[in-house]
N, C-alpha and C positions, 0 to 999 in steps of 0.2 A: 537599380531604379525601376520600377512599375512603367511597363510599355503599354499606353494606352491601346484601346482596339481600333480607331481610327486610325493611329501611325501605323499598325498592322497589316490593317486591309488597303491601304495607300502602298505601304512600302510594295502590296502583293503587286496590285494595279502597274505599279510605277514598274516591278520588276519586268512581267510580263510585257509592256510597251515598248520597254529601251529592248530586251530579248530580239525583239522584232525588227524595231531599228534600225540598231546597231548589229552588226555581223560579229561579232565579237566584243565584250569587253575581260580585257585580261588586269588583272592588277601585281604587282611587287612588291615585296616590303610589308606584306601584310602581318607579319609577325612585331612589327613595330608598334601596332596599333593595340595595347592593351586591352584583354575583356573586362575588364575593372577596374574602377578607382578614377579617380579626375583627370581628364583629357581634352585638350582642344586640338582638332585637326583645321591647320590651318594652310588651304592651299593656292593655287593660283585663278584666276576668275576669266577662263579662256571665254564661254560659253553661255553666261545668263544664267537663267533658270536649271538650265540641261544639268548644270554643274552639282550644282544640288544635289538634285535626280540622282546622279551617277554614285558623289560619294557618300551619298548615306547609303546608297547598296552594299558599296565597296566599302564601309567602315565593318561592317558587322555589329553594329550595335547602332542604339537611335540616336540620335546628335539633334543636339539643341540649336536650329538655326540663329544665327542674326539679321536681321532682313530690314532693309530701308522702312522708315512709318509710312510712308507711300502708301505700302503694299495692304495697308490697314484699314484704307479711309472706306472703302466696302465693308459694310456692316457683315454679309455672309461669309465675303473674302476672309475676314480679320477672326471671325469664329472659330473659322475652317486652320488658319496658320494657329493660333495659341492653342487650339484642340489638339496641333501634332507636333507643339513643343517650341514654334517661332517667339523669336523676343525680338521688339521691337526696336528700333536704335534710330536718333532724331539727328537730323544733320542740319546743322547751322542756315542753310537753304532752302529748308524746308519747312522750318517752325520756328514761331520763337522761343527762344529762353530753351536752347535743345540742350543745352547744360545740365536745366534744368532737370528737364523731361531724362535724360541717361542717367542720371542717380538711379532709377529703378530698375535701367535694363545692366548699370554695374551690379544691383544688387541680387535680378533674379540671376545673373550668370553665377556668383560667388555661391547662391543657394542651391543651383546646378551641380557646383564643383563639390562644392561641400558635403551633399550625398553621396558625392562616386560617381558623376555623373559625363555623359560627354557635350560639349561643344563643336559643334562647324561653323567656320569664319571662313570669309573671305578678302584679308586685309589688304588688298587693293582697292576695297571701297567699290568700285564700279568694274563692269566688262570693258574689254577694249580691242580694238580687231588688229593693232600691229600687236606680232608675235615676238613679244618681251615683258617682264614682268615691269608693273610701276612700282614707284616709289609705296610703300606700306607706310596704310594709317598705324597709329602708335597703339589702339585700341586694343589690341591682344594682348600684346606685353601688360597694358595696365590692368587688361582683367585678370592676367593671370597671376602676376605679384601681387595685385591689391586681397586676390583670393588667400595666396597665402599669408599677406600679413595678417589679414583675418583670423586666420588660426595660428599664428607664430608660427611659423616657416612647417610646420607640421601635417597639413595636406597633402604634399607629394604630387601637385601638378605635372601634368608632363605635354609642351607641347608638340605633337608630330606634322613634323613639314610635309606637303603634298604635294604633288605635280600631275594634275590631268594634261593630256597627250592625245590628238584628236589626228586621225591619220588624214581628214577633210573635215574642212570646213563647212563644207555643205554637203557632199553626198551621202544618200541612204545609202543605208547598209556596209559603212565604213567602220574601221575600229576605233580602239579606244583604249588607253594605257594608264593606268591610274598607279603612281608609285608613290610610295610611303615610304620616306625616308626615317634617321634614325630620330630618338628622340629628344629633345632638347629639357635638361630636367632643370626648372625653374628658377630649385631653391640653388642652385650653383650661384646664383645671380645676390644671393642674400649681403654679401659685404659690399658689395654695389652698391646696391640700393641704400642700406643702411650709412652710407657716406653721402649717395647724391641719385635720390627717387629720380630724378629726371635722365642722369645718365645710363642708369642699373633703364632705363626704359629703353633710351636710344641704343645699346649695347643689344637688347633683346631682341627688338626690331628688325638692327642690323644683320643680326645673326639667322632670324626667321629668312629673311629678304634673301642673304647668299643661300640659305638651306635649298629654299623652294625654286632659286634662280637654278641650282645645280641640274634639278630635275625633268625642266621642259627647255624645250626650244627657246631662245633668249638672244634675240638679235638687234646688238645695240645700237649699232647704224641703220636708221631707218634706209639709206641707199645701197643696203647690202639685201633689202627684203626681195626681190625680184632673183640678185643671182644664187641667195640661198635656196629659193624652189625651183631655181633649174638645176643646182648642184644636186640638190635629191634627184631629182629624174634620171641628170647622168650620171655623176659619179655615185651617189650610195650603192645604184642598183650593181655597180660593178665591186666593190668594196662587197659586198653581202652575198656575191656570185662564189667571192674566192674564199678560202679555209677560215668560217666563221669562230673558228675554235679561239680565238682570241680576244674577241667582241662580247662584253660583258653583255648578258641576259640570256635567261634558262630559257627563251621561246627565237622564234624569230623575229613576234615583232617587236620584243624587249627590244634585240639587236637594232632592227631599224629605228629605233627609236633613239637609241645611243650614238647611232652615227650621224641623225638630224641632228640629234642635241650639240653632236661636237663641230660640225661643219661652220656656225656660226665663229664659234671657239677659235677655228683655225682664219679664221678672216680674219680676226680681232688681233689676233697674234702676227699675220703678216700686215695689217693700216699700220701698227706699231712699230715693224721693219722693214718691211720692202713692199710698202702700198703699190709701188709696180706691177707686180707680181697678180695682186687683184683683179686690176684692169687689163691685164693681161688676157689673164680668165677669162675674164666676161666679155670681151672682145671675141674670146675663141669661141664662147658660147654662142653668143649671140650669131657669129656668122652660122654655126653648125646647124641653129634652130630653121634658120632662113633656107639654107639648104635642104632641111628635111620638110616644111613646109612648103616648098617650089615644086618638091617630088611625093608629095601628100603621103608621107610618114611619120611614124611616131616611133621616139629613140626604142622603146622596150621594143619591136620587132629588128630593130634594126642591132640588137645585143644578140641574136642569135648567131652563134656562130657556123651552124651546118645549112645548106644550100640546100632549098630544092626547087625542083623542076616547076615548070606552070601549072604540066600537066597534074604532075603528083601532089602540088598545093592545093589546083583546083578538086583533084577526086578528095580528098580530105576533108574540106568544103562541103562537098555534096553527101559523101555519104556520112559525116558526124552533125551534118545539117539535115539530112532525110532520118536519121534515129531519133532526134531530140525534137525535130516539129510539130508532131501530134499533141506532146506537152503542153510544148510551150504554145504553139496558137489557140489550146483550151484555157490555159491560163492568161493568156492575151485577153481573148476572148474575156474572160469573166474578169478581170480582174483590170481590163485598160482602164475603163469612165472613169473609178474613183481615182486610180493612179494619176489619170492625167489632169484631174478634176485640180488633183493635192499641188500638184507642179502649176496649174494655173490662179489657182489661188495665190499661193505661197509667195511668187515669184516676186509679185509687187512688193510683198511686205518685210521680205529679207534683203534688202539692199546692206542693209547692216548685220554685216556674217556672224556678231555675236549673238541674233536672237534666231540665227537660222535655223538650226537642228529643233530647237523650241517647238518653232511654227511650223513648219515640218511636219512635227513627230504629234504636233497639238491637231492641225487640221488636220490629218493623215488619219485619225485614230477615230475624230468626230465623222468624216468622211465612211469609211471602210467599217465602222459599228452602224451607221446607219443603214448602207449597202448591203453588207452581210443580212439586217436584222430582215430590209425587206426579202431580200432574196429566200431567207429563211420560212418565211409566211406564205410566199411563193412554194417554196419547193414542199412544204408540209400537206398543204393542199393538192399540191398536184402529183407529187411522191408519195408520200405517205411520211411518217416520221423518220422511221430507220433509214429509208434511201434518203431524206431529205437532210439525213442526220450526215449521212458517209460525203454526198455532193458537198454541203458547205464545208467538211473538214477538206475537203480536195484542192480551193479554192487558192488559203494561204501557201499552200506547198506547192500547188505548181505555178502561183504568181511568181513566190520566189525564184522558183528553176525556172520560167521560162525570161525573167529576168538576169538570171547569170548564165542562160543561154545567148540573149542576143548578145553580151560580153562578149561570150566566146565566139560565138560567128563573126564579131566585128575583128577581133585578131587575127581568124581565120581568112579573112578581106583582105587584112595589112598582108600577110603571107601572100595570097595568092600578088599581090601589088609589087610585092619586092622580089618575088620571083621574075616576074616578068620585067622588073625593070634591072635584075641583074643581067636577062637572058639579052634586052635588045637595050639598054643603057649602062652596060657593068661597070666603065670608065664611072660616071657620076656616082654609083654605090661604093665602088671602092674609093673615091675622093671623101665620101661621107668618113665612110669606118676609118680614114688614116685624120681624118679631123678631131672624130671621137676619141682616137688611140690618142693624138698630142694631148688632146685638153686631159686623158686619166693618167698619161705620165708626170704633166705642168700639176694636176692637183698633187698627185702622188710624193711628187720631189718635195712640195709645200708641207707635205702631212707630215713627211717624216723629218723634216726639220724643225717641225713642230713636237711630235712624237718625244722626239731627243731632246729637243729643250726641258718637258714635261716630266716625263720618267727616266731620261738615261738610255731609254733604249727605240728603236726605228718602228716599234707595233703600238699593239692597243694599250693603253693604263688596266695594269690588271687589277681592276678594282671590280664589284658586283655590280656598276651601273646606276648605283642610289645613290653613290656619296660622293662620286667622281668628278 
């Protein structure tokens, strides 16, 4: 299909922004994603807008959104989305007779597919900020059979499941895991339907619904959402410490990503059998956090296992703090206002974490284009062009470093803290570490009775991660 120049110079824009960002976006399963022929990728809707953003990068080809008629009622808004390929879709809430009104957006999807075309959906209909997939609208399934009845099962639809994967909810410059599972080919569905259209629907659904659940985070008990993010904290980090060679994904943060996914997994499996055991946990958690909070730590410094001195902390300190300062207090320096400008803005208007990377990444870009532009006009006049040219490229790169400097300084803090609180409080550190050790032996014994239920054997499912 002909890629307009608008989805082009968009896709460039958008590329360049997330770049920025985002500190990484890594994807799997990209071989899933056919370069030809009718396709809807249909994934999970962690994110809002961002979501978008991400997988039309990470499809490699242009994808025909579905997008609320909301997003239409702007005369320029609504140009700009059907210029880069948006269809419209009307929800009973919003208009009347939307019955009505989707006859057309069934029928541009089926004229989509029917060139070769691709599709992105998001059939959970809206964003949502607890970390589980909802129930799926039926609307994919029926665009995609109704496509191929259209041509008597001859099309060759193919839908692929998705799972974005957001390492934070909120922080810049965090990753982002985008998997493409295998593909679901349509016409399987054909004696289905042809005995009962509405079943051959719910059958599809259901099938999308477990694909895409496989792939992300999916935590069914809402009163598990709390000890599932302290369980990452402590237990993945120690899991992913020891011989990763068993933990499906060719990166590391594939890996991390498969053991958030399975943590919920393993909660699910013991409410089922020994709901004890849960409470157990989080009992141990919860004292260990209070503990490291009394003694103002945070677990990742406290997983080190070699000891040192105050002194040898603090010189560490000072002199990996005296190399990297000139940096970073240039890039403070130029680069604080709009920074902190973006965090003061933002702050009010993300109370709801599904539009946060959004606003973010929206005013961050309006902010730091305006900053840059004067600074530019500034430095042309008072530099000349060439030095005014080298200044503003200097800007983004030491904002960056001198941001994953203070990171590093502030670790460097924790260290110098826990040294001194081993040297004249060792009793209370060591009360810590034999806390942390029960709670990863209590998960440990949990995993691998889980483990053995699962595959037969006490490690990881040796599966690639996409289909597990």
């Amino acid at each position: 299909m002909h890629v307009p120049i608008l989805y082009r110079v968009t896709r460039s824009l958008v590329h360049l922004a997330l770049s920025v960002y985002f500190r990484k976006l890594e994807i799997s399963g990209r071989e899933h994603v056919p370069k030809n022929g009718p396709v809807i990728l249909a994934s999970n809707h962690p994110h809002s807008i961002v979501d978008a953003l991400i997988l039309g990068l990470a499809a490699g080809r242009m994808l025909h959104y579905i997008a609320h008629s909301g997003l239409f009622s702007n005369p320029v808004k609504s140009w700009f989305l059907r210029s880069t390929g948006v269809i419209p879709v009307y929800r009973p809430t919003d208009v009347d007779h939307a019955s009505d009104e989707n006859v057309r957006m069934f029928s541009a999807c089926h004229n989509i597919l029917e060139k070769g075309g691709a599709i992105g959906i998001f059939p959970e209909g809206t964003s949502a900020q607890e970390r589980r997939i909802q129930k799926l609208k039926t609307g994919t399934a029926r665009i995609a059979l109704g496509g191929e009845v259209g041509r008597n099962w001859r099309l060759g639809t193919l839908i692929v499941p998705v799972g974005l994967n957001f390492e934070s909810r909120r922080r810049f410059r965090s990753r982002v895991l985008v998997g493409f599972g295998k593909p679901i080919n349509v016409k399987d569905y054909r004696d289905v339907y042809e005995e009962d259209e509405h079943d051959a629907v719910d059958r599809l659904t259901g099938v999308l619904q477990a694909a895409i659940r496989r792939r992300i985070v999916n935590i069914t008990h809402s009163e598990f959402d709390e000890l599932v993010k302290h369980l990452e904290v402590v237990y993945k980090s120690e899991v992913l410490r020891r011989d990763a060679a068993g933990i499906p994904g060719k990166t590391r943060f594939e890996q991390d990503q498969w053991v958030s996914r399975e943590i919920p997994r393993v909660l699910d499996y013991l409410f089922e059998r020994s709901p004890d055991v849960i409470w157990r946990i989080d009992r141990q958690l919860r004292a260990y956090r209070r503990g490291l909070g009394r003694v103002r730590l945070k677990d990742e410094i406290l997983r080190r296992e070699e000891k040192d001195s105050v002194s040898r902390a603090t010189a560490g300190f000072l002199i990996l703090g005296a190399i990297g300062l000139p940096f970073a207090a240039y890039g403070i320096f130029w680069n604080g206002l709009p920074y902190k400008l973006t965090e003061w803005i933002a702050r009010p208007l993300t109370r709801d974490t599904t539009k946060a990377h959004f606003v973010q990444l929206s005013v961050g870009a309006a902010l730091y284009v305006l900053y840059y532009g004067l600074l530019v006009y500034w430095a042309v006049g008072a530099l000349g062009f060439a030095k005014a040219l080298l200044f503003v490229a200097s800007l983004p790169v030491t904002g960056l470093f001198a941001r994953g400097y203070t990171r590093r300084m502030s670790r460097r803090r924790q260290a110098i803290r826990l040294a001194y609180l081993e040297w004249r409080h060792g009793h209370n550190v060591q009360r810590l570490r034999d806390q942390r050790r029960r709670i990863i032996d209590e998960v440990d014994e949990a995993v691998s009775f889980y483990m053995i239920d699962r595959t037969g054997s006490d490690g990881p499912a040796a599966t690639d991660g996409t289909d597990s």
